[in-house]
C-alpha positions as semicolon CSV with decimal commas, in nm:
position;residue;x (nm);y (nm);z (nm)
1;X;-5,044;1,916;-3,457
2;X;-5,203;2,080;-3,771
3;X;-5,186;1,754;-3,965
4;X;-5,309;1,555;-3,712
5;X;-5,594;1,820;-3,650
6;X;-5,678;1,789;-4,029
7;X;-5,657;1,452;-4,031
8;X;-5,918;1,435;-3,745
9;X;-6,129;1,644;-3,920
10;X;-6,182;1,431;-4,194
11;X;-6,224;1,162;-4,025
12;X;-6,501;1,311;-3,819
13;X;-6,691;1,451;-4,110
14;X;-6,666;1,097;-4,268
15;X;-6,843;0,932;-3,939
16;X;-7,060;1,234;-3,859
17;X;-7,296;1,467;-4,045
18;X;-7,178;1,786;-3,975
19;X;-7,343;2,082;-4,068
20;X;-7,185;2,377;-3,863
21;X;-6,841;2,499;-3,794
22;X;-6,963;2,497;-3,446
23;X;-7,056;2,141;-3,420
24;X;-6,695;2,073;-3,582
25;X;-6,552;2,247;-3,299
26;X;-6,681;2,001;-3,029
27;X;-6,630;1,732;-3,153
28;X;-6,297;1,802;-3,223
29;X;-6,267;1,943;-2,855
30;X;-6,423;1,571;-2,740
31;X;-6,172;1,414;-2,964
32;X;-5,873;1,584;-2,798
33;X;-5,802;1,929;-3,009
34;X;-5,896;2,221;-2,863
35;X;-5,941;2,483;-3,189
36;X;-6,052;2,828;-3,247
37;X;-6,343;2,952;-3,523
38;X;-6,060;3,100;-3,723
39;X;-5,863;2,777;-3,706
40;X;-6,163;2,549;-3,842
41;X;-6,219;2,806;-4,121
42;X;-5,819;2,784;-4,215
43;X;-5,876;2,405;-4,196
44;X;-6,195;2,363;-4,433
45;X;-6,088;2,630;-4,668
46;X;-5,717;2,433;-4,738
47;X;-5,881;2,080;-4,681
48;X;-6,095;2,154;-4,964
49;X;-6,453;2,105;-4,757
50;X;-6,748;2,198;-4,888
51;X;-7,134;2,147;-4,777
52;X;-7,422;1,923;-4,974
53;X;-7,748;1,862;-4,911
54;X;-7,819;1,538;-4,669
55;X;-8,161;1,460;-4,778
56;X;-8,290;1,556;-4,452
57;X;-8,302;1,938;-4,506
58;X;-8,007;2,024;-4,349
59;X;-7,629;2,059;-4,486
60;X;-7,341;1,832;-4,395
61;X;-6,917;1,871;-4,487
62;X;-6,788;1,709;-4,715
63;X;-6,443;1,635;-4,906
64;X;-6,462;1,791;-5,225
65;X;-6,364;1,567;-5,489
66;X;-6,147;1,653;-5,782
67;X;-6,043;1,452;-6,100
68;X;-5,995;1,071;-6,044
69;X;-5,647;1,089;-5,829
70;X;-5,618;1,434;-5,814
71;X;-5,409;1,445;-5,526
72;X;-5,466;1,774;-5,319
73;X;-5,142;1,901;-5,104
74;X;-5,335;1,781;-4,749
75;X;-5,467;1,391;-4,868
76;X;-5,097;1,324;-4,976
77;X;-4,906;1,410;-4,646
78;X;-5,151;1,213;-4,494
79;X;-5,114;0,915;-4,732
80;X;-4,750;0,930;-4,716
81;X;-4,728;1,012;-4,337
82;X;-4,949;0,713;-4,245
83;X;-4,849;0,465;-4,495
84;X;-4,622;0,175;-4,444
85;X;-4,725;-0,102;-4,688
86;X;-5,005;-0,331;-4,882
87;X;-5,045;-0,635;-4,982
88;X;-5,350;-0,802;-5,192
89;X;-5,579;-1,056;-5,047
90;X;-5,787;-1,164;-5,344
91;X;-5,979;-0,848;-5,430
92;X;-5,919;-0,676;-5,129
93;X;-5,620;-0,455;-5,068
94;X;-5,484;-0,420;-4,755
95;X;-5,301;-0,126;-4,630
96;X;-5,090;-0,155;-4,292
97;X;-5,046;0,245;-4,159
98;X;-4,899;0,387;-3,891
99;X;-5,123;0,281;-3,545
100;X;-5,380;0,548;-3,530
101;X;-5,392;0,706;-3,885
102;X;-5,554;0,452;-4,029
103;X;-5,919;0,642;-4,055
104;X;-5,732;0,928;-4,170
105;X;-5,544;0,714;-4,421
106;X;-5,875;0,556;-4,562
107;X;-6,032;0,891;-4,560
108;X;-5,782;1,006;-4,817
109;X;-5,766;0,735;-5,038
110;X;-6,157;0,792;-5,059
111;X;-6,117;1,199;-5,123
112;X;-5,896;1,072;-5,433
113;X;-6,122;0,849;-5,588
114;X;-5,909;0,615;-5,685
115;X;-6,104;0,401;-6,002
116;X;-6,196;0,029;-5,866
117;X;-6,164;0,134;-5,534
118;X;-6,557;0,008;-5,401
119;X;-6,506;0,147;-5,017
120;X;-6,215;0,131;-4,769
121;X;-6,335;0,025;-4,383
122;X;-6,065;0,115;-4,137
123;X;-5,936;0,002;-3,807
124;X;-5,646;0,126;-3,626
125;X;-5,359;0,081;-3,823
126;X;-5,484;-0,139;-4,128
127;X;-5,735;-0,080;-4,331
128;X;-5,900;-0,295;-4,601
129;X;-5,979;-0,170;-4,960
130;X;-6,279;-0,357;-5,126
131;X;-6,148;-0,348;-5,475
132;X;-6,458;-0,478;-5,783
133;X;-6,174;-0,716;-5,933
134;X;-5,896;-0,899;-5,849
135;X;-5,696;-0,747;-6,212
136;X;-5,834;-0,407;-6,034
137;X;-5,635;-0,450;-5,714
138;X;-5,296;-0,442;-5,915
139;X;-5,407;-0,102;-6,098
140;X;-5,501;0,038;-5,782
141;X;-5,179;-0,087;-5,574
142;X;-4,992;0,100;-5,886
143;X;-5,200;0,392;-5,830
144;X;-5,100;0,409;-5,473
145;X;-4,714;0,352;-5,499
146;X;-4,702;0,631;-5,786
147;X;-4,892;0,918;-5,526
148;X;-4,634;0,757;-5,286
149;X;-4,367;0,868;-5,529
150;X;-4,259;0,496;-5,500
């Protein structure tokens, strides 16, 4: 339950600007996970959230980024917990997952930072990796199979 709570989590604060702990809570209620204050602060404290600036005044969580594929304890159970396989299309890798971790999936690969990696868009169980070259999408499917331990 707590990784798929996590996993929720940052997959709601990549769809949704939000700026309170509060606001976390419901819409992880609406989304099916019931959760306490002290159980949202557990979860942003070891899922490495912070809060920036949105450019509207107000504050918003984020995933705080570390070195290029620094892999924090949290982004690589979900990578290897969702992941099942990928395959290049030109310059665009695809990643199958396991149905329903897919936003959760892409969300990690994007907390890593992973060099050539453009932006991942996400569907149910596949998600699709816009890569800048086509050379690119071989370093990158490296990059992935090493964090997989592969």
């Amino acid at each position: 339950m707590k990784l798929s709570r996590q996993s929720k989590i940052i997959e709601l604060i990549a769809e949704h600007e939000v700026e309170t702990q509060e606001e976390l809570a419901e819409l992880l209620l609406t989304a099916g996970y019931p959760v306490t204050q002290a159980t949202i602060s557990r979860d942003i404290r070891e899922l490495n959230l912070t809060k920036v600036a949105n450019g509207a005044g107000k504050q918003k969580y984020i995933v705080l980024r570390g070195q290029e594929g620094a892999l924090p304890e949290k982004y690589a159970r979900i990578l290897k917990d969702g992941f099942v396989s990928m395959d290049m299309a030109g310059n665009i890798l695809v990643v199958k997952t396991v149905s329903g971790m897919a936003m959760a999936v892409a969300a990690a690969i994007d907390a890593i930072h992973i060099e050539g990696i453009v932006g991942c868009i996400a569907g149910d169980d596949t998600i699709m990796c816009a890569v800048r070259t086509v050379q690119e999408v071989k370093k990158v499917t490296k990059k992935i199979s090493k964090l997989l331990g592969n």
